[in-house]
N, C-alpha and C positions, 0 to 999 in steps of 0.2 A: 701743415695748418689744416684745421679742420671744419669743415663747414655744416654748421646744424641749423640752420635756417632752410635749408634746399625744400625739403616736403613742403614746411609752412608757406614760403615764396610762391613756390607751384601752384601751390594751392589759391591763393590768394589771385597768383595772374589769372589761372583757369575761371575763378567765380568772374573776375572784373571783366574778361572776353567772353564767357557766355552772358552777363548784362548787354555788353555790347554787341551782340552777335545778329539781329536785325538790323544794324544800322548801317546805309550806306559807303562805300570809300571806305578809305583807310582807316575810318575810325575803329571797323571790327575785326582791325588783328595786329593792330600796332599799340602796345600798350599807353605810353603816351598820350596817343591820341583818344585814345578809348577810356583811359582817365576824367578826361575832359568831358568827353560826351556822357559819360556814367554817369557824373555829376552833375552835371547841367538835365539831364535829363529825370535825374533824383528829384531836382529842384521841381521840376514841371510836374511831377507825380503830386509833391507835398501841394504845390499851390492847387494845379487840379481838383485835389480828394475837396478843398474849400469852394473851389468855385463850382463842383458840381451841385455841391448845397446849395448856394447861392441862387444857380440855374433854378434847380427842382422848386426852390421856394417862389421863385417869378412866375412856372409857369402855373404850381398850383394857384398862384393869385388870379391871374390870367384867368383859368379856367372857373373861379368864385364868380370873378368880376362877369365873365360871359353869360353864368348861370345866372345871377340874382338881378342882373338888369331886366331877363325875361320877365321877372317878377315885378317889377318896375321900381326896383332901387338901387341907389351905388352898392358898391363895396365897401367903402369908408364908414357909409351909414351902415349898410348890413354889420359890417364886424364892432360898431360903436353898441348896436343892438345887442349884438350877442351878449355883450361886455355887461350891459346893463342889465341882460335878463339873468346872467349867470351861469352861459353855456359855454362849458369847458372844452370844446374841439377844435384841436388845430386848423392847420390849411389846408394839410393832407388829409385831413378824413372828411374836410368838406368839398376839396375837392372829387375826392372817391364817390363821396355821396349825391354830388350834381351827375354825376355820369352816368352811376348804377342804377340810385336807390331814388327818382326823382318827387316820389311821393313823399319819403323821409326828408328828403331836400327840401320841400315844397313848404313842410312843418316846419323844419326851422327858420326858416328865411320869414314865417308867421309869426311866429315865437319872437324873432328878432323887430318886426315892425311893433309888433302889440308891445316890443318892450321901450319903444323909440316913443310911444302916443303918449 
């Protein structure tokens, strides 16, 4: 009898143990085990890559909301202003802009009251 799966098999445990090869215990040389944690860990990846958006977009709010109160307005009102005057930038370039460019910041956040009056 002959066996033509051998390479491919190897193959396949080898890739599954080096996924699992920082993990503690048994899970990084007992296939079994390492199965489990590959996958379970696959899962963590997918949901991660989402919740890292999620994060980045809180704290650029965070970081609007800090800025434009110096200015003495919410955030809800500033980004209603924007809405109203027609200014196209997200959260990330106005967060960028409260930190770097506080002059530029300074306009828009003007831009957005003069659009609110």
């Amino acid at each position: 009898m002959r066996i033509k799966t051998s390479v491919a098999r190897h193959k396949r445990r080898r890739r599954l143990l080096d996924h699992a090869s920082g993990f503690r215990g048994t899970p990084n040389n007992r296939l079994r085990r390492a199965k489990d944690s590959v996958q379970r860990s696959m899962n963590y990846m997918f949901d991660g890559r989402k919740l890292r958006k999620r994060d980045f977009r809180g704290m650029f709010i965070v970081r609007v909301n800090a800025a434009v109160r110096a200015h003495g307005i919410t955030y809800s009102r500033f980004i209603s202003g924007l809405a109203k005057a027609g200014v196209a930038l997200d959260r990330k370039v106005l967060a960028e802009l409260a930190i770097r460019d506080a002059a530029a910041f300074t306009r828009v956040v003007e831009t957005a009251k003069a659009a609110l009056s």
